[in-house]
Backbone bond lengths (Angstrom), bond angles and torsions (degrees), N, CA, C in turn:
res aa  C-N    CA-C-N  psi(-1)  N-CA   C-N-CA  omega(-1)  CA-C   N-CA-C  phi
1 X - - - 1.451 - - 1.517 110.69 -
2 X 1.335 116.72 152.50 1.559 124.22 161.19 1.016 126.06 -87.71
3 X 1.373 116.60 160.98 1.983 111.76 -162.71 1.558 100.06 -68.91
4 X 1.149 158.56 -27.52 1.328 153.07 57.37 1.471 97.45 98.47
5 X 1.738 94.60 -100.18 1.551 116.69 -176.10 1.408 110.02 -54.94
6 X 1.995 104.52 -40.08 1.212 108.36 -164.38 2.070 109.39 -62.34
7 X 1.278 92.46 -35.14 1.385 104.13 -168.24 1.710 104.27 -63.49
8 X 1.361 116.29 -31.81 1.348 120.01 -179.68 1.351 135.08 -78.96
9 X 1.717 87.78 -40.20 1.947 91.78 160.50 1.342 112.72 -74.89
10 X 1.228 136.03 -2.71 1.561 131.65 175.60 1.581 110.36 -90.66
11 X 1.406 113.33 -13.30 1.267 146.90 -165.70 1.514 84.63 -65.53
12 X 1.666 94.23 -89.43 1.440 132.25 -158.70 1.719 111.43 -59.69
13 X 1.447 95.66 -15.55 1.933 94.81 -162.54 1.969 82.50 -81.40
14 X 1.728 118.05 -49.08 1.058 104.34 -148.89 1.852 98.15 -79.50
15 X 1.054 115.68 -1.61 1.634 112.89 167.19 1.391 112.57 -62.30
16 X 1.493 118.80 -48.22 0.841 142.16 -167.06 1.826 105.25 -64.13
17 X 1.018 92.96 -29.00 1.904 86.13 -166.99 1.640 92.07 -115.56
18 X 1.475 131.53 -18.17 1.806 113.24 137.30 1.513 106.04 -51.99
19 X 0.597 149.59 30.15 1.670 132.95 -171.54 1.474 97.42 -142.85
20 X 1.461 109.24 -55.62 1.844 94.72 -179.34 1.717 107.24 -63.92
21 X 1.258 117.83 -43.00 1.584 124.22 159.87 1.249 126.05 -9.22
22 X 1.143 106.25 -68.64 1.444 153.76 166.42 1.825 113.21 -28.02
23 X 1.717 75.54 -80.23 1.614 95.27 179.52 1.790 105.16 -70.11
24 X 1.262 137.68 -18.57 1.342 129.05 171.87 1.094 119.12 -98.36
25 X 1.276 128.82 20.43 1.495 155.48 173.12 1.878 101.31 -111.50
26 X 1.091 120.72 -45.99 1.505 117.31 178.50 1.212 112.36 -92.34
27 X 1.151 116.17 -10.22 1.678 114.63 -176.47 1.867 95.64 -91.31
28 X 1.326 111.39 -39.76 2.031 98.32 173.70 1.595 98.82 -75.98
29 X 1.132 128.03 -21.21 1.917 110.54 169.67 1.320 107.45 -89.86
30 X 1.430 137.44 -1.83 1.545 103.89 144.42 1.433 118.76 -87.24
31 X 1.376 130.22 4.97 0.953 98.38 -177.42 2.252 110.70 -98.61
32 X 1.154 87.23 3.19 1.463 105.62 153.27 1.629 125.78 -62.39
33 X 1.225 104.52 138.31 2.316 102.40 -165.18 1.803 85.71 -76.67
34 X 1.417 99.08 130.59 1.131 125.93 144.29 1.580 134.08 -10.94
35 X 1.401 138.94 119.71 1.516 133.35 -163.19 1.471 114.33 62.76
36 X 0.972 134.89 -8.81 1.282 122.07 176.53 1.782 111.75 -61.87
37 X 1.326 109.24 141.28 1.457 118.93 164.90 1.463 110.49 -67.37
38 X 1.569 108.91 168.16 1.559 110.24 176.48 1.577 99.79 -64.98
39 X 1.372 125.02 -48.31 1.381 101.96 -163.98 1.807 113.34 -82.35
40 X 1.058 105.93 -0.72 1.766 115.73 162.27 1.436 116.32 -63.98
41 X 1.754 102.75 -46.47 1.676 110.33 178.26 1.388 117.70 -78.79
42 X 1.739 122.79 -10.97 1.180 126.59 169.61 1.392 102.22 -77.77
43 X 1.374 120.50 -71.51 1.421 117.33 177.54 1.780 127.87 -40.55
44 X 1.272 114.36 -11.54 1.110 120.57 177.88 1.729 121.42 -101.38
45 X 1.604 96.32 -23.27 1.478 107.36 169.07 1.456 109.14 -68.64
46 X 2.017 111.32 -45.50 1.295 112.46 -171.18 1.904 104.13 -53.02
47 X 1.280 105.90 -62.76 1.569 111.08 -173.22 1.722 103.37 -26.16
48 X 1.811 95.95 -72.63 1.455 98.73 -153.59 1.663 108.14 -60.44
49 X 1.502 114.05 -31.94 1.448 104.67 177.85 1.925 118.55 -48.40
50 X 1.455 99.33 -51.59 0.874 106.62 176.97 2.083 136.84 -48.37
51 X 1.928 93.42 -31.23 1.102 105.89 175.27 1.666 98.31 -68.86
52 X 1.393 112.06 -48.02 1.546 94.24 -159.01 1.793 120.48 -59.78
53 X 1.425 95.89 -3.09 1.740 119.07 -175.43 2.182 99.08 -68.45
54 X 1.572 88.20 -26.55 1.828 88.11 -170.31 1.607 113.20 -103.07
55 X 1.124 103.87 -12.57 1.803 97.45 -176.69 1.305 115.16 -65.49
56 X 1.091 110.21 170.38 1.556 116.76 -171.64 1.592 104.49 -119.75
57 X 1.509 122.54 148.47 1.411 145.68 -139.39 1.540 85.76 -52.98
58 X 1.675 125.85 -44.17 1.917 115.40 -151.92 1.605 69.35 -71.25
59 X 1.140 147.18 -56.44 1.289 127.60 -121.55 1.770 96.23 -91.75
60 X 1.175 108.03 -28.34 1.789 90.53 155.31 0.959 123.37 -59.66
61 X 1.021 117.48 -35.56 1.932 119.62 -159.18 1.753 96.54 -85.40
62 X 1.386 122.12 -30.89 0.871 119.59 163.61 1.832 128.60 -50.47
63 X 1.696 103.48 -27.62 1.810 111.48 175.86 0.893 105.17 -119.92
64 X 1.748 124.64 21.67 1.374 136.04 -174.46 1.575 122.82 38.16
65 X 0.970 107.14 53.37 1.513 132.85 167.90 0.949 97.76 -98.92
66 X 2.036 120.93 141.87 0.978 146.01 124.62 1.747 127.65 -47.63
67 X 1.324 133.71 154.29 1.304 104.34 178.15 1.384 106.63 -116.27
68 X 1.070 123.46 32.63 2.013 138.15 122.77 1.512 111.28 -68.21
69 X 1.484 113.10 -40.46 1.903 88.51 178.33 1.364 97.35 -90.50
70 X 1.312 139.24 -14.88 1.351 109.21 174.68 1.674 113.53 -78.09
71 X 1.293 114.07 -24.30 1.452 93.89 178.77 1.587 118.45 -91.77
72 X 1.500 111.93 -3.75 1.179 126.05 149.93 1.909 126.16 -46.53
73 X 1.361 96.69 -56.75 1.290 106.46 168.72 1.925 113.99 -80.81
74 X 1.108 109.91 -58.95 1.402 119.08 172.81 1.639 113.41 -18.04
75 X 1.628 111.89 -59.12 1.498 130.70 -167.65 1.746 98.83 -83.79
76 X 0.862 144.70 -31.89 1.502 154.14 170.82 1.715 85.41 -23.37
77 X 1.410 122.04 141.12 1.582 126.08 159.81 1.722 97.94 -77.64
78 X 1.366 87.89 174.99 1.724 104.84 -165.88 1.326 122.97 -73.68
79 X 1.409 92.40 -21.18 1.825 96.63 -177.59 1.330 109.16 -102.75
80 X 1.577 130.65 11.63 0.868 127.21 128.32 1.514 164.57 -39.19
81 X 1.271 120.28 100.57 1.809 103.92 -153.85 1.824 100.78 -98.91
């Protein structure tokens, strides 16, 4: 290859992995309700994190959570996505 090609597939790979980034960054904000402001979606992360801190084992297994990823996720701060 020429520095050329080389320069282009290095181009294209790192577009490519902004883009899956990207897309796994917009795929956890849709699953966020609609119109909310940033500090609506913080306050709503804090709540729900916090709920998943109280359920009890059926009710993980019920959203198939472990209760290491829920307190994994649970303990995460709010402005965390």
């Amino acid at each position: 290859m020429n520095g050329l090609s080389d320069v282009r597939l290095t181009l294209h790979s790192q577009e490519l992995e902004t883009g899956q980034k990207d897309h796994a960054r917009n795929a956890l904000m849709r699953n966020a309700p609609s119109g909310l402001s940033r500090w609506d979606l913080f306050w709503q992360r804090l709540h729900t994190r916090k709920a998943l801190l109280s359920l009890t084992p059926e009710q993980l297994k019920d959203i198939g959570l472990t209760r290491e990823q829920a307190q994994e996720e649970g303990l995460k701060p709010f402005w965390r996505i």
